[in-house]
ROLUM-901114 format. One record per residue (C-alpha): residue in one letter; x, y, z. Coordinates in steps of 0.5 Angstrom, whole numbers, padded with zeros to 4 digits, always signed. Layout:
N
aXYZ...
//
This chain:
122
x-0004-0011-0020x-0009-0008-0015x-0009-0009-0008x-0010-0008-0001x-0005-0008+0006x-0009-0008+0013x-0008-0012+0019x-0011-0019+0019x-0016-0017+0024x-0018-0010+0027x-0013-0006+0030x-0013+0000+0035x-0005+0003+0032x-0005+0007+0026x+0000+0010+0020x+0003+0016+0023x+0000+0020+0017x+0005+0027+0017x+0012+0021+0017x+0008+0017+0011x+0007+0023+0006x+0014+0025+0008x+0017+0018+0007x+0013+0019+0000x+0016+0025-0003x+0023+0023-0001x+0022+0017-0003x+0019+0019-0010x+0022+0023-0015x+0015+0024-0019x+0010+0024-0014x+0004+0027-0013x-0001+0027-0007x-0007+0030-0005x-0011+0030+0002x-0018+0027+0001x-0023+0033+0006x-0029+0029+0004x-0033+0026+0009x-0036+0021+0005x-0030+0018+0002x-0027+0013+0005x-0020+0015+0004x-0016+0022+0007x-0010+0021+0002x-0009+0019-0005x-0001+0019-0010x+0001+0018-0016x+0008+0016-0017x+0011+0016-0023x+0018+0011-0024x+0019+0011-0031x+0015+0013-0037x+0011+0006-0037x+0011+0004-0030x+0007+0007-0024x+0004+0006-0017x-0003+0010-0015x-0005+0009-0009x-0009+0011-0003x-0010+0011+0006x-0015+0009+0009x-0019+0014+0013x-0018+0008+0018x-0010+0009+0018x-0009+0002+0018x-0010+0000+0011x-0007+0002+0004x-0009+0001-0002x-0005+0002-0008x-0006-0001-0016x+0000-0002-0021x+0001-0003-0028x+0008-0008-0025x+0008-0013-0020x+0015-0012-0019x+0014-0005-0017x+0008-0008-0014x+0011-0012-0009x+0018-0008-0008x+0012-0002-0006x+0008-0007-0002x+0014-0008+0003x+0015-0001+0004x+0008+0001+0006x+0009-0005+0011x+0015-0002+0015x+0010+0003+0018x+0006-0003+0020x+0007-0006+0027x+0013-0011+0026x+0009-0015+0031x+0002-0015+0027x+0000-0020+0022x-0001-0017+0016x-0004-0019+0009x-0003-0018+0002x-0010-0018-0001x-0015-0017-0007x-0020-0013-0008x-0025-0020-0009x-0021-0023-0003x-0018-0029-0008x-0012-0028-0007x-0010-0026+0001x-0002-0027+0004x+0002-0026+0010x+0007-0020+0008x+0012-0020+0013x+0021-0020+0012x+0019-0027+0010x+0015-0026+0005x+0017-0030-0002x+0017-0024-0008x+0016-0030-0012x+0009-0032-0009x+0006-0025-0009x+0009-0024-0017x+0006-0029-0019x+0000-0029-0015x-0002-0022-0018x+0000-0023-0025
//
Protein backbone atom coordinates (compact mmCIF):
# COMPACT_ATOMS: atom_id res chain seq x y z
CA UNK A 1 0.00 0.00 0.00
CA UNK A 2 1.09 3.42 -0.84
CA UNK A 3 -0.51 6.51 -0.15
CA UNK A 4 -0.89 10.03 0.53
CA UNK A 5 -2.91 12.34 3.56
CA UNK A 6 -3.24 15.88 2.73
CA UNK A 7 -6.16 18.53 2.87
CA UNK A 8 -8.47 18.21 0.12
CA UNK A 9 -7.85 21.65 -0.87
CA UNK A 10 -4.67 23.86 0.25
CA UNK A 11 -4.41 25.10 3.53
CA UNK A 12 -2.52 27.53 5.65
CA UNK A 13 -2.24 24.93 9.25
CA UNK A 14 0.44 22.77 9.63
CA UNK A 15 1.55 19.30 11.51
CA UNK A 16 3.38 20.41 14.42
CA UNK A 17 6.67 18.66 13.34
CA UNK A 18 8.74 18.27 17.11
CA UNK A 19 4.99 16.96 18.56
CA UNK A 20 4.64 14.39 15.21
CA UNK A 21 8.54 12.73 15.38
CA UNK A 22 7.90 12.81 19.39
CA UNK A 23 4.36 10.78 18.83
CA UNK A 24 6.54 8.81 16.20
CA UNK A 25 9.31 7.33 18.51
CA UNK A 26 6.87 6.65 21.76
CA UNK A 27 4.49 5.09 19.34
CA UNK A 28 7.04 3.00 17.67
CA UNK A 29 9.08 0.46 19.13
CA UNK A 30 11.54 -0.09 16.11
CA UNK A 31 11.94 3.03 14.51
CA UNK A 32 14.09 4.99 12.77
CA UNK A 33 13.83 8.83 11.62
CA UNK A 34 15.88 11.12 9.75
CA UNK A 35 15.61 14.83 9.17
CA UNK A 36 15.53 15.68 5.25
CA UNK A 37 18.01 19.12 5.01
CA UNK A 38 18.21 19.26 1.17
CA UNK A 39 16.50 21.85 -0.27
CA UNK A 40 15.77 20.12 -3.59
CA UNK A 41 13.60 17.47 -1.96
CA UNK A 42 10.30 17.79 -1.20
CA UNK A 43 10.22 16.27 1.94
CA UNK A 44 11.88 17.22 5.49
CA UNK A 45 11.50 14.11 7.37
CA UNK A 46 11.54 10.43 6.60
CA UNK A 47 10.67 6.87 8.89
CA UNK A 48 11.25 3.44 8.95
CA UNK A 49 8.94 1.45 11.32
CA UNK A 50 9.40 -1.96 11.96
CA UNK A 51 6.04 -3.88 13.34
CA UNK A 52 7.21 -7.15 13.33
CA UNK A 53 9.56 -9.26 11.06
CA UNK A 54 7.32 -9.15 7.95
CA UNK A 55 5.27 -5.85 8.25
CA UNK A 56 6.48 -2.25 7.92
CA UNK A 57 5.63 1.40 7.40
CA UNK A 58 8.19 3.72 5.79
CA UNK A 59 7.19 7.03 5.18
CA UNK A 60 7.71 10.74 5.01
CA UNK A 61 6.17 14.62 5.60
CA UNK A 62 5.74 16.86 3.33
CA UNK A 63 7.87 20.07 3.26
CA UNK A 64 4.49 21.67 3.04
CA UNK A 65 3.63 20.05 6.98
CA UNK A 66 0.32 19.13 5.72
CA UNK A 67 0.87 16.11 3.91
CA UNK A 68 2.45 12.47 4.44
CA UNK A 69 2.98 10.17 2.43
CA UNK A 70 3.77 6.62 3.56
CA UNK A 71 4.15 2.99 1.81
CA UNK A 72 3.26 -0.26 3.30
CA UNK A 73 3.50 -4.13 2.73
CA UNK A 74 -0.07 -4.45 5.09
CA UNK A 75 -2.96 -2.47 4.37
CA UNK A 76 -4.37 -3.18 7.67
CA UNK A 77 -1.34 -1.59 9.06
CA UNK A 78 -1.74 0.97 6.35
CA UNK A 79 -5.36 1.85 7.54
CA UNK A 80 -4.51 1.37 11.34
CA UNK A 81 -1.33 4.11 10.35
CA UNK A 82 -3.61 6.33 8.03
CA UNK A 83 -5.79 7.16 11.28
CA UNK A 84 -3.10 7.94 13.26
CA UNK A 85 -1.53 10.61 11.04
CA UNK A 86 -5.09 11.96 10.91
CA UNK A 87 -5.18 13.12 14.66
CA UNK A 88 -2.67 15.74 13.67
CA UNK A 89 -4.85 17.21 11.11
CA UNK A 90 -7.67 19.45 11.95
CA UNK A 91 -10.54 17.82 13.16
CA UNK A 92 -12.76 20.05 11.14
CA UNK A 93 -10.84 19.89 7.84
CA UNK A 94 -11.53 17.73 4.98
CA UNK A 95 -8.95 15.08 4.53
CA UNK A 96 -8.23 12.49 1.95
CA UNK A 97 -6.80 9.32 1.56
CA UNK A 98 -5.34 8.99 -1.78
CA UNK A 99 -2.86 7.43 -4.21
CA UNK A 100 -0.14 8.40 -5.86
CA UNK A 101 -2.18 8.05 -9.51
CA UNK A 102 -5.34 9.72 -8.00
CA UNK A 103 -7.45 6.50 -8.53
CA UNK A 104 -8.28 5.93 -5.38
CA UNK A 105 -9.11 8.98 -3.21
CA UNK A 106 -11.47 8.82 0.20
CA UNK A 107 -12.51 10.93 2.93
CA UNK A 108 -10.50 10.06 6.12
CA UNK A 109 -12.11 11.20 8.96
CA UNK A 110 -13.61 8.99 12.61
CA UNK A 111 -16.20 7.47 10.09
CA UNK A 112 -14.03 6.59 7.89
CA UNK A 113 -15.08 2.31 6.87
CA UNK A 114 -11.43 0.39 7.51
CA UNK A 115 -13.35 -2.14 5.02
CA UNK A 116 -13.41 0.32 2.18
CA UNK A 117 -10.01 1.74 2.23
CA UNK A 118 -8.55 -2.04 2.82
CA UNK A 119 -10.13 -3.30 0.07
CA UNK A 120 -9.40 -0.24 -2.07
CA UNK A 121 -5.83 -0.38 -1.79
CA UNK A 122 -5.33 -4.09 -1.81
Amino acid sequence: MKAFISPYKVKEWKINKSEFIESLEKGFAKIEIKQINNENRKFCLEWSIKINDSIYIEGMLDKTLNCVYFETNDVEWGYTFSKWVRKFMPKEEEIIIYDESYDIVEKLDENTNKNIIISKFS
